[in-house]
Phi, psi and omega in degrees: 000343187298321172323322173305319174317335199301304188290329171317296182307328197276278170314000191249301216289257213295022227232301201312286175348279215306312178309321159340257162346309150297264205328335175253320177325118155314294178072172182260183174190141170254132208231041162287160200286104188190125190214064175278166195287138202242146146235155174197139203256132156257103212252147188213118163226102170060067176216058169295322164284004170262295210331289184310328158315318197266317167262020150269328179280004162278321177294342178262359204283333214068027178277102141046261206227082197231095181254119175251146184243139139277118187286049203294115193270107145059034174291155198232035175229236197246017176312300170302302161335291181276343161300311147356278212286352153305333190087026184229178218281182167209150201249043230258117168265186167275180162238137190226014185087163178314300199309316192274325174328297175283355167288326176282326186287306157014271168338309191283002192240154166253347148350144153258330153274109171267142185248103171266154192195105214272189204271011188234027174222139199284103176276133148336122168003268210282020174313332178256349186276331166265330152326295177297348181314287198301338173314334185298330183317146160273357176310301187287122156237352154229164204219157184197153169253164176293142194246126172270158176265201181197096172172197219258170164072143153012281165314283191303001174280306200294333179272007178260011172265322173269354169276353194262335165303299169301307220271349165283282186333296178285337151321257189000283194311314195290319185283355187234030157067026182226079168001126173220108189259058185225141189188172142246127174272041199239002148207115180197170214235133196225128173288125191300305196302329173284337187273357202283309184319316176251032173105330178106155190295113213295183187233005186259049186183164176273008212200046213284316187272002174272329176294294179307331194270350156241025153254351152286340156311295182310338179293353210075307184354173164236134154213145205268124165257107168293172149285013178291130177236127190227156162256140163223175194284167166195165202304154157216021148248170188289326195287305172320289202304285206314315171324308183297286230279313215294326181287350171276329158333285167295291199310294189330304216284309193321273178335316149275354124325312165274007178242029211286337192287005172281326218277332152333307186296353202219033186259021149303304184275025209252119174333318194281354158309323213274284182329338212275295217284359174273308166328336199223349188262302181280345170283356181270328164303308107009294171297248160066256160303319142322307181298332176240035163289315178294323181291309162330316174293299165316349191212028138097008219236008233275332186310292178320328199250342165289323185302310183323313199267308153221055180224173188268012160289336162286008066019289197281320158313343152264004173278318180280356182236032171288352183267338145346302219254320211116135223249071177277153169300346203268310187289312175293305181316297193299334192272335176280310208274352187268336176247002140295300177320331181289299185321271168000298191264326184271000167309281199311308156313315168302316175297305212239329185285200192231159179306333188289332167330307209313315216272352174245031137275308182315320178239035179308324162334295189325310195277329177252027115279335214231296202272347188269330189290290160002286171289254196329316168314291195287354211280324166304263182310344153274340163307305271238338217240358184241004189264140185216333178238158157276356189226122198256148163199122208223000000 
């Protein structure tokens, strides 16, 4: 079974490289004057304990020329309300989902720039002022900020090394002009006229603004990762987290389906790698780890070798025992991608993360092999077995 590993270890091994390589790249960045008129929608369900959060850190940014709309999609608690009573405008639909919530809102804003911003995420003073920079392009059509995870517990350490990771990452690519369709949306900046143009944001996929951000790819367009730093809530339980991910999941694979006549231009990047490599990557990994637990147990090592499996001491402890083991290929392959990724990710943690961090950057393999590995195992066949309609509504 190991051979299945091979082309995985290879493709993940330079994917790392490169990111590596952009991430030390200066690359350029433009630091123009550029304050067009902003309105930013807030979509809402039943989000009376956020709401008032989100638009007060909109109301605080000091931006200019700033209207905020709440997006009430048919809530049925005090969401709209306490919006009201805030001063600001408020749009209340049925609930008909995120995607058509804002589209139906759309009329109602005066902005050139619309700023979507969900209701459980907080924006940074000057988030808006740098969010909008890149927008003078005429090119440039959505724009996205460094996203903090933000919540209590385990999980959330660990996803706040991994939101620091993406939001350095697509930093990276955008500033050296090289498309990455990987993001979070829950703050990002959309030119009113690009939206007008396809339509207002789709609604036949699960995913509308990830939908949106590669039909500007296919468009030619550009888009930009700023320093705008927003916090948003994120799962802190095992049950959430799986939900969020098997549904970011299913919308990746749908979408890059539907946009399939693109996925040439991108093929470093094309989503249905990651479902491939948990189908085929993680039980071969998972065997692996198992086959040699009883011999480890037996000769006393077994703590050294747990370490291995998950903390980033493994990498570096096989690096120092290849002459040891032997330059098997398998191994030199595993050894390289376990201290890029390391490189990589503590780049990123060093940039955007906090000192309190480290011990779940040490021991992140738990979390991105094993439980990330997991969701990427299930991300297929639940797409395959939950799709029934063409119009999502979440």
């Amino acid at each position: 079974m190991d051979e299945l590993l091979y082309p995985f270890f290879v493709f993940q091994s330079i994917l790392f490289l490169y990111w590596l390589f952009l991430l030390l790249k200066r690359g350029r960045e433009k630091g123009v004057s550029y304050t067009p008129s902003v309105t930013v929608l807030i979509p809402a369900y039943n989000e009376e304990e956020n709401i008032g959060r989100a638009i007060n850190s909109v109301l605080s940014s000091g931006y200019p020329d700033v209207e905020v709309i709440v997006v009430d999609d048919g809530s049925t608690d005090r969401t709209g309300e306490i919006a009201r009573e805030m001063g600001v405008k408020v749009v209340r639909t049925e609930h008909v989902g995120k995607a058509e919530a804002l589209n139906r809102a759309i009329p109602h804003a005066r902005g050139e720039i619309i700023i979507i911003l969900d209701a459980d995420t907080v924006i940074e003073r000057e988030a808006i002022e740098r969010i909008v920079e890149p927008l003078s392009d005429p090119d440039t059509v959505i724009s996205v900020g460094k996203m903090k995870a933000e919540g209590r517990g385990i999980l959330a350490g660990f996803q706040r090394i991994e939101y620091a990771f993406v939001s350095e990452l697509l930093h990276a690519h955008t500033r050296n002009n090289k498309p990455l369709p990987f993001f979070f949306g829950a703050f990002m900046a959309v030119k009113r006229e690009f939206l007008e143009e396809v339509g207002g944001f789709p609604t036949d996929t699960p995913g509308e603004d990830f939908d949106l951000f590669i039909e500007a790819m296919e468009r030619g367009k550009k888009i930009a990762g700023t320093d705008a730093r927003a916090s948003t809530k994120v799962p802190e339980t095992l049950p959430s987290l799986l939900e969020q991910r098997l549904r970011w999941g299913k919308a990746g694979l749908l979408i890059t389906w539907k946009h399939r006549k693109i996925a040439h231009r991108y093929p470093l990047f094309l989503y249905p790698y990651w479902p491939l490599y948990g189908i085929l990557g993680f039980p071969n990994l998972l065997e692996m780890f198992l086959r040699y637990i009883d011999w480890h147990v037996r000769n006393g090592t077994i703590l050294e070798y747990l370490a291995s499996w998950f903390t980033f001491y493994g990498p570096v402890n096989s690096l120092l025992k290849l002459p040891q083991w032997g330059f098997h290929p398998l191994t030199v392959l595993g050894v390289l991608l376990g201290l890029l990724s390391l490189a990589v990710i503590a780049w990123a943690w060093w940039r955007n993360g906090e000192a309190k961090d480290v011990i779940y950057l040490l021991f992140l393999p738990t979390y991105g092999t094993f439980l990330m590995g997991l969701i990427l195992f299930l991300i297929i066949p639940y797409t395959l077995l939950t799709i029934r309609k063409r119009k999502f509504i979440r």
